[in-house]
PATI-513193 format. One record per residue: residue number from 1; residue in three letters; y, x, z of N, C-alpha, C in turn. Coordinates in pm, 1 decimal, decimal comma. Atoms other than C-alpha are relative to their C-alpha. Layout:
# residues N
+-------+------+----------+----------+----------+----------+----------+----------+----------+----------+----------+
: filum : sepa :      npy :      npx :      npz :     capy :     capx :     capz :      cpy :      cpx :      cpz :
+-------+------+----------+----------+----------+----------+----------+----------+----------+----------+----------+
:   NUM :  ALA :        Y :        X :        Z :        Y :        X :        Z :        Y :        X :        Z :
...
+-------+------+----------+----------+----------+----------+----------+----------+----------+----------+----------+
***
This chain:
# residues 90
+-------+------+----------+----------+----------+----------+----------+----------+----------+----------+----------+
: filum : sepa :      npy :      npx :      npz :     capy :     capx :     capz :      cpy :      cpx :      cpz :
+-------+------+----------+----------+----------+----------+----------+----------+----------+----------+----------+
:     1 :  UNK :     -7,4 :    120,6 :     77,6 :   -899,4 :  -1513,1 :   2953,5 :     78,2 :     20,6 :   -129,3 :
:     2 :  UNK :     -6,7 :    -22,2 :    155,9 :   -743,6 :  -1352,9 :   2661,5 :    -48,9 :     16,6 :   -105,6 :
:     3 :  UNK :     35,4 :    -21,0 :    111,5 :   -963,9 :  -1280,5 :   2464,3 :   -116,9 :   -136,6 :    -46,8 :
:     4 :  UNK :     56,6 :     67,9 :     30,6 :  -1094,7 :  -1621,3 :   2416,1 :      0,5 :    -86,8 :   -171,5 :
:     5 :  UNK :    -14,1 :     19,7 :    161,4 :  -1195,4 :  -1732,2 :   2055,4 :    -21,4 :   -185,0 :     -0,8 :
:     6 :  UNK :     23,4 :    126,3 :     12,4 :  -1167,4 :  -2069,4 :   1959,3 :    -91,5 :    -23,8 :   -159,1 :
:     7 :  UNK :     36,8 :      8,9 :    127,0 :  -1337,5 :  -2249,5 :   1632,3 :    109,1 :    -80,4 :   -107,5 :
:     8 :  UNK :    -77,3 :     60,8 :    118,6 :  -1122,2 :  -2309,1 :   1313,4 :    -40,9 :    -48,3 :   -102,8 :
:     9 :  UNK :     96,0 :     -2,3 :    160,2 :  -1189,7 :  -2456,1 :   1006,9 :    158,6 :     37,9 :    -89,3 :
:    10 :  UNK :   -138,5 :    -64,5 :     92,2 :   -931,6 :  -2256,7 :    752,9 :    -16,7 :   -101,6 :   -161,7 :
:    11 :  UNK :     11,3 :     46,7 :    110,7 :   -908,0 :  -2519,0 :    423,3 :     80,4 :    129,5 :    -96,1 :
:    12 :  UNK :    -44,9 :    -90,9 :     45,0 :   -885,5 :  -2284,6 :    130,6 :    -28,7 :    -34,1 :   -137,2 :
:    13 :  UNK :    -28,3 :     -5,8 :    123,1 :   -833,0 :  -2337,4 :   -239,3 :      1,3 :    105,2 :   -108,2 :
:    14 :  UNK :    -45,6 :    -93,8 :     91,2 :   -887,2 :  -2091,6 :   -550,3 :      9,9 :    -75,0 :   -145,0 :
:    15 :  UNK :    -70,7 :     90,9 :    123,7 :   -689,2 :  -2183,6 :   -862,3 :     21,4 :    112,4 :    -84,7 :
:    16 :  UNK :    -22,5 :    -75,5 :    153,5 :   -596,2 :  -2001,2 :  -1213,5 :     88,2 :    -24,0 :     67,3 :
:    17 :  UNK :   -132,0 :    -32,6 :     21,4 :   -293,0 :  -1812,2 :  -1228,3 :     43,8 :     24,4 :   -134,7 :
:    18 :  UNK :    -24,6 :    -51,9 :    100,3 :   -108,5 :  -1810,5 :  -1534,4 :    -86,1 :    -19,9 :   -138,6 :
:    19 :  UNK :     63,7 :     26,3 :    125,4 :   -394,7 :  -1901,8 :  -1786,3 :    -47,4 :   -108,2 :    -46,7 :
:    20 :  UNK :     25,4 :    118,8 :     46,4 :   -514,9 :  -2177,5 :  -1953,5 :   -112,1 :    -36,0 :     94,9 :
:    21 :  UNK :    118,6 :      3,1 :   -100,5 :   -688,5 :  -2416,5 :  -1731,6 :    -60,4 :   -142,8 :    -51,5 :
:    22 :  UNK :     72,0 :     78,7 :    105,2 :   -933,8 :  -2637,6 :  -1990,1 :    -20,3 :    -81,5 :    107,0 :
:    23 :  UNK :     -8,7 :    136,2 :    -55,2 :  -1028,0 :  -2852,0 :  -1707,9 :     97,6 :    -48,3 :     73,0 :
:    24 :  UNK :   -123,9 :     68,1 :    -34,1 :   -726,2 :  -2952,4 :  -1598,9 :     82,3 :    -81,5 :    -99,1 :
:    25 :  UNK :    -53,9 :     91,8 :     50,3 :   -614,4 :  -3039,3 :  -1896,7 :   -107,2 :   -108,7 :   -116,5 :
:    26 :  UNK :     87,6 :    119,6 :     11,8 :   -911,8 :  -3232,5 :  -1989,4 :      9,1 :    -98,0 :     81,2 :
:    27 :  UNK :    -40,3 :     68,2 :   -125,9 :   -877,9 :  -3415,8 :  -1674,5 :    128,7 :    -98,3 :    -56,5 :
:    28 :  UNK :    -72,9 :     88,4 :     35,4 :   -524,5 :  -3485,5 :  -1786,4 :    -18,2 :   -109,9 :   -101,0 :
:    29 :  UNK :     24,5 :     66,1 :    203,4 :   -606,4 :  -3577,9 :  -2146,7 :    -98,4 :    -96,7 :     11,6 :
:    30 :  UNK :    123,9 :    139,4 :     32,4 :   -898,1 :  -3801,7 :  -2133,9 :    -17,4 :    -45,1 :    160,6 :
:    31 :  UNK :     -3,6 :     31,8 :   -123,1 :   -830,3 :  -3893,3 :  -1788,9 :    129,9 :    -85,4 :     57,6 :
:    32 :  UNK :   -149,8 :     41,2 :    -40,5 :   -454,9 :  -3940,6 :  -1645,4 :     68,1 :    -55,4 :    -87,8 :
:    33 :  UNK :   -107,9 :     80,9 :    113,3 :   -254,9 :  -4011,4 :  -1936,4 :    -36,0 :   -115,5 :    -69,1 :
:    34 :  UNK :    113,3 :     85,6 :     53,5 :   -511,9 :  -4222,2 :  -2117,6 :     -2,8 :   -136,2 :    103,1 :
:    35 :  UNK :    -74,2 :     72,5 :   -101,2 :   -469,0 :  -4403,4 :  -1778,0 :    126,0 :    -83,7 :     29,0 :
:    36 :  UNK :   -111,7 :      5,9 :    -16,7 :   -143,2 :  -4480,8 :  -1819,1 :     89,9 :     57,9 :     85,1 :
:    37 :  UNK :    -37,2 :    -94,1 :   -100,1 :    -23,6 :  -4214,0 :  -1577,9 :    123,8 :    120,0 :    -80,4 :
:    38 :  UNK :    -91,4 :   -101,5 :     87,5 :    259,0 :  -4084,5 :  -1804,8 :     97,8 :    114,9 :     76,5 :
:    39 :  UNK :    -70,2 :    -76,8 :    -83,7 :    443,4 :  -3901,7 :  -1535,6 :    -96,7 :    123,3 :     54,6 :
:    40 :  UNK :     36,2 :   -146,8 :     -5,5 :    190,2 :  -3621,3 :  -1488,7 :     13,7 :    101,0 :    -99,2 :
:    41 :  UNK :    -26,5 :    -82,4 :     64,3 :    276,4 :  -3349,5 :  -1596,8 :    -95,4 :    134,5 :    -62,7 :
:    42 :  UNK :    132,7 :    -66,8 :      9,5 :    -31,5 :  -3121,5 :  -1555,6 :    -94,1 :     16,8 :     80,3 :
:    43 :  UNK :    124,4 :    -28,3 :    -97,6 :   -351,9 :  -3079,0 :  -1379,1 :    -35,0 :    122,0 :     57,6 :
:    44 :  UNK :     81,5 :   -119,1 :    -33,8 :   -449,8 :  -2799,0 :  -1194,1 :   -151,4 :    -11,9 :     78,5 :
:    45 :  UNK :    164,8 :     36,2 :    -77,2 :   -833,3 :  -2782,2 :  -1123,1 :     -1,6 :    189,4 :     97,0 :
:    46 :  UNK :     23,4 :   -180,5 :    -69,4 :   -946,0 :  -2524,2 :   -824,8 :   -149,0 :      2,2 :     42,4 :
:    47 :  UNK :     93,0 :     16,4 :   -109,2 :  -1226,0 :  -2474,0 :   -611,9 :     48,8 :      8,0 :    161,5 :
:    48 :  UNK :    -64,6 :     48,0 :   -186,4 :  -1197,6 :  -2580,3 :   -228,9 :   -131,8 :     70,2 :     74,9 :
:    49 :  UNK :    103,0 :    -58,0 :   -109,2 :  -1389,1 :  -2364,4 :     35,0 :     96,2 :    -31,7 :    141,7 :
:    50 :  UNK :    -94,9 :    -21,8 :   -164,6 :  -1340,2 :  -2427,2 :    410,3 :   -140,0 :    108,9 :     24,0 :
:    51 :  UNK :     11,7 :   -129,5 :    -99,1 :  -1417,9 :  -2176,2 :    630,6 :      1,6 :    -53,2 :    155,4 :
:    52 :  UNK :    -33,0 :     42,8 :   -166,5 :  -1490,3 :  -2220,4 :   1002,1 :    -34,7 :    132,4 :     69,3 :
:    53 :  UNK :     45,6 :   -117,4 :    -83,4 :  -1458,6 :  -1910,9 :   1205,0 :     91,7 :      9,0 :    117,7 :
:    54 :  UNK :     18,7 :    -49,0 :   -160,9 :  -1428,6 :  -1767,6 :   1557,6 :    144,5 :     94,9 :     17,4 :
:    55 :  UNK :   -104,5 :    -83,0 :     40,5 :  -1058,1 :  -1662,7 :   1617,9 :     65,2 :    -11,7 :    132,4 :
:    56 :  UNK :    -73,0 :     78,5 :   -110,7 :   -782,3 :  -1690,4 :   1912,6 :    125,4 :    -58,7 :    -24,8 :
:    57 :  UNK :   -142,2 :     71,9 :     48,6 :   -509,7 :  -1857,6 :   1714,3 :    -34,6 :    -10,3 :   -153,3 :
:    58 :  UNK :     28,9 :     23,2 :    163,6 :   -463,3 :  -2008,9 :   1393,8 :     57,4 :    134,5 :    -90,2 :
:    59 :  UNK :    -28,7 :   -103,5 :     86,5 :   -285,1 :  -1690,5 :   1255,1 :   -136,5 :     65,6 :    -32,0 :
:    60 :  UNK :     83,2 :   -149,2 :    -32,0 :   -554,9 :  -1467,0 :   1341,7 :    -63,0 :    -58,6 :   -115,8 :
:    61 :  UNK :    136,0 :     52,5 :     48,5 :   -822,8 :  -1768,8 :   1171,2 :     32,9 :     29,3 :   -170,5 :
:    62 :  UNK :    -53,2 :    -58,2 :    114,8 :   -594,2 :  -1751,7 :    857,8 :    -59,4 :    172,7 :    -72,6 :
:    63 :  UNK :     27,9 :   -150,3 :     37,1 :   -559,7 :  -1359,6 :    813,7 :   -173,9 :     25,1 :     11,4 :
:    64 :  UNK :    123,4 :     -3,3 :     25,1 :   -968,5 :  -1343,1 :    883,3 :    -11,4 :    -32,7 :   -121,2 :
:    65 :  UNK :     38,2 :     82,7 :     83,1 :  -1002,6 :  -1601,8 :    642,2 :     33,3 :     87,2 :   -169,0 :
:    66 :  UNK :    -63,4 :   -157,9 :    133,6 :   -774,6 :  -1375,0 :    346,0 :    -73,5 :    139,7 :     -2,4 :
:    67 :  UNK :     72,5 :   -130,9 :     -5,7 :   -983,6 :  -1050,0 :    446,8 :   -117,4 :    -49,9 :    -44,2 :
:    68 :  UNK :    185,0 :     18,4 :     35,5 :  -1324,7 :  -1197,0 :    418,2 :     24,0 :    -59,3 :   -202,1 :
:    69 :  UNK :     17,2 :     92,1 :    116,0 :  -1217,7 :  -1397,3 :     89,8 :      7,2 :    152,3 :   -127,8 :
:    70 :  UNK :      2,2 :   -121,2 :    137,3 :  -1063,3 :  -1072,9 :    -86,4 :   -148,1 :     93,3 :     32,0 :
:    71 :  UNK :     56,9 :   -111,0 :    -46,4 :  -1301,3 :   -810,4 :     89,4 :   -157,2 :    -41,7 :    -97,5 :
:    72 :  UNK :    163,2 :     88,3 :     80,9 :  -1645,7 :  -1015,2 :    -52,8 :     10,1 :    -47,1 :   -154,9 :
:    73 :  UNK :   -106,3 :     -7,8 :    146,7 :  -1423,0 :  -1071,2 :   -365,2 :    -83,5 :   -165,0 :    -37,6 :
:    74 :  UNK :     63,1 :    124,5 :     51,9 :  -1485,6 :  -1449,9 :   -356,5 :     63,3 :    -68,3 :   -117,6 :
:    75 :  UNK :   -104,9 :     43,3 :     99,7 :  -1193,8 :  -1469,6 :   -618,7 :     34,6 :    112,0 :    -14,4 :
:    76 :  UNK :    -78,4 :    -65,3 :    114,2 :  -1060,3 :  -1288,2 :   -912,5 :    177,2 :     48,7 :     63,5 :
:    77 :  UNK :   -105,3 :    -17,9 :    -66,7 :   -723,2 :  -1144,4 :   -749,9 :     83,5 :     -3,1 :   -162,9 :
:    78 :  UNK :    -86,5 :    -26,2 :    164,8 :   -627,8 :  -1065,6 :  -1153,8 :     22,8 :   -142,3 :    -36,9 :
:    79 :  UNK :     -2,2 :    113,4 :     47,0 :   -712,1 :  -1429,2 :  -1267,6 :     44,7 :   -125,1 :     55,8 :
:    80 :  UNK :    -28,3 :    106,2 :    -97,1 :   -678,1 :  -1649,7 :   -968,5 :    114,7 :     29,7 :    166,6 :
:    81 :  UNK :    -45,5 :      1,3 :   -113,7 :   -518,2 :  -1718,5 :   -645,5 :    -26,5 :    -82,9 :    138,6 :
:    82 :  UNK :     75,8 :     27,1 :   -115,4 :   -601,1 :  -1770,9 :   -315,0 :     83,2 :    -68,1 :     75,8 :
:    83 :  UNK :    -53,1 :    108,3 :    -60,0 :   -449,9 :  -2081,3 :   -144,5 :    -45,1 :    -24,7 :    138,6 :
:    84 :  UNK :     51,9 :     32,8 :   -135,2 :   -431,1 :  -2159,9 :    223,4 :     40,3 :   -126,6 :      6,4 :
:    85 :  UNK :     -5,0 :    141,9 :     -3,0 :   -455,3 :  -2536,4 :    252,7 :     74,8 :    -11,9 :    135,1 :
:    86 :  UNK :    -27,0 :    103,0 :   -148,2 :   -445,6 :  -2619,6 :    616,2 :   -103,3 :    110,9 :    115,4 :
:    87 :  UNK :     76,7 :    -24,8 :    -92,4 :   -604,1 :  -2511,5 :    951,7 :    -25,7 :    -95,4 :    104,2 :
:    88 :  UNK :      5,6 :     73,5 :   -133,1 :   -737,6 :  -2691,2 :   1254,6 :   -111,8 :     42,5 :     76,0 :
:    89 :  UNK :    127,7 :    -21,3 :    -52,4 :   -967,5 :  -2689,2 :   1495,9 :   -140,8 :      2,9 :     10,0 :
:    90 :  UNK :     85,5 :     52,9 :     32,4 :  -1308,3 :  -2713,4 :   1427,5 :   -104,6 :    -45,9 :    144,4 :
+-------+------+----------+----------+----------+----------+----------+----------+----------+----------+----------+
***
């Protein structure tokens, strides 16, 4: 009974590191502030992938989740970064 896999869904986020991020601050600019939302400070725009895979703990579903993302190179490791949102069960 150890080696039983459960299903996860891994929430996962890729965002700009470090460089200008035009829709974010479009977003802000003709969006939030324009709003009257004077207390933001800046936008960060990402993309959101979940992931649901076959694991026996949330570590494991995680670390999968980071191997498959760099290994398939679903993100820029130079430009972006790879965010782990959340996990649960799926």
């Amino acid at each position: 009974m150890g080696n039983v896999l459960n299903k996860y869904l891994v929430h996962t986020a890729i965002v700009l590191k470090g460089v200008r991020d035009p829709e974010g601050e479009t977003i802000l600019k003709d969006l939030v502030s324009i709003s009257g939302f004077g207390n933001v400070n800046k936008v960060i725009s990402g993309k959101y992938l979940g992931f649901i895979v076959d694991a026996k703990d949330d570590a494991e579903a995680v670390s999968y989740v980071r191997e498959v993302c760099e290994k398939a190179r679903i993100f820029n490791p130079t430009i972006h970064r790879l965010l782990i949102l959340g996990v649960e069960n799926a």
